[in-house]
N, C-alpha and C positions, 0 to 999 in steps of 0.2 A: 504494500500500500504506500503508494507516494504522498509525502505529506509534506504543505508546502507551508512556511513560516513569514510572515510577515510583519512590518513593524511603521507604526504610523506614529508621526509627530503632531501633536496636539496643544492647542494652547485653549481651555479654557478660561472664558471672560464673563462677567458680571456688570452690569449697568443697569441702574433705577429698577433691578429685580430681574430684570429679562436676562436669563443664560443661553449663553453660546458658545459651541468647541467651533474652534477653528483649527483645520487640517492640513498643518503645512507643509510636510513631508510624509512620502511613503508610498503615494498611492503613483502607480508607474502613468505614460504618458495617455490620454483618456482621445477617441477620434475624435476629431474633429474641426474643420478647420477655423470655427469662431467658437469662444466661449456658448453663444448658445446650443450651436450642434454638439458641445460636449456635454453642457445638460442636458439633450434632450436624449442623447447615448447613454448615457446614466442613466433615465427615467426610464427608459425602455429595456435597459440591458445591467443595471449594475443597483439596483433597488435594496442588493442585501447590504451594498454599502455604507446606504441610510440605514436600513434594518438595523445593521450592529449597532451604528455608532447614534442610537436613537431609543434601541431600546435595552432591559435592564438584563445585566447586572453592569454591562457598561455606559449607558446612558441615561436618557428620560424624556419621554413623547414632549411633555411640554419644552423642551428645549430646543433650538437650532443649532445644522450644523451648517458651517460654511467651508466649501472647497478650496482654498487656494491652485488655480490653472493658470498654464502658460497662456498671455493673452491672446486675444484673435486683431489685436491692433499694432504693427509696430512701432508706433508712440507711449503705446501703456506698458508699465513696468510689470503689471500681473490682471490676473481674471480672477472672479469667484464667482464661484455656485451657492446658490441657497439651497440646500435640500429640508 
């Protein structure tokens, strides 16, 4: 059984009550050639993504997470996804 290990960098945030993990490293390169073809890649194909990092023993429905991607402008320094 191949078993495959992965390691994601996280930054949990706090503001006026509302949590957010933001996922800066780990997750390899996502298709797409703008930020939103990569959400939308993700919503159709990568949903356990959100799953993990949304529900418990590692996360919490009511909270957001947001993607840090390569951007789809080459004037912007980065992209993110809300999932």
């Amino acid at each position: 059984m191949l078993r495959r290990e992965c390691s994601l960098e996280l930054i949990d945030t706090q503001s006026g009550g509302d949590v957010s993990r933001i996922v800066v490293a780990g997750i390899g390169p996502i298709p797409g050639a703008t930020v939103r073809e990569k959400a939308r890649y993700l919503q159709d194909e990568g949903d356990g993504l959100r799953r993990l990092l949304l529900s418990e023993p590692y996360g919490d429905p009511a909270m957001s997470v947001d993607l840090i991607v390569e951007p789809g402008h080459a004037e912007a320094q980065a992209g993110y996804i809300i999932m």
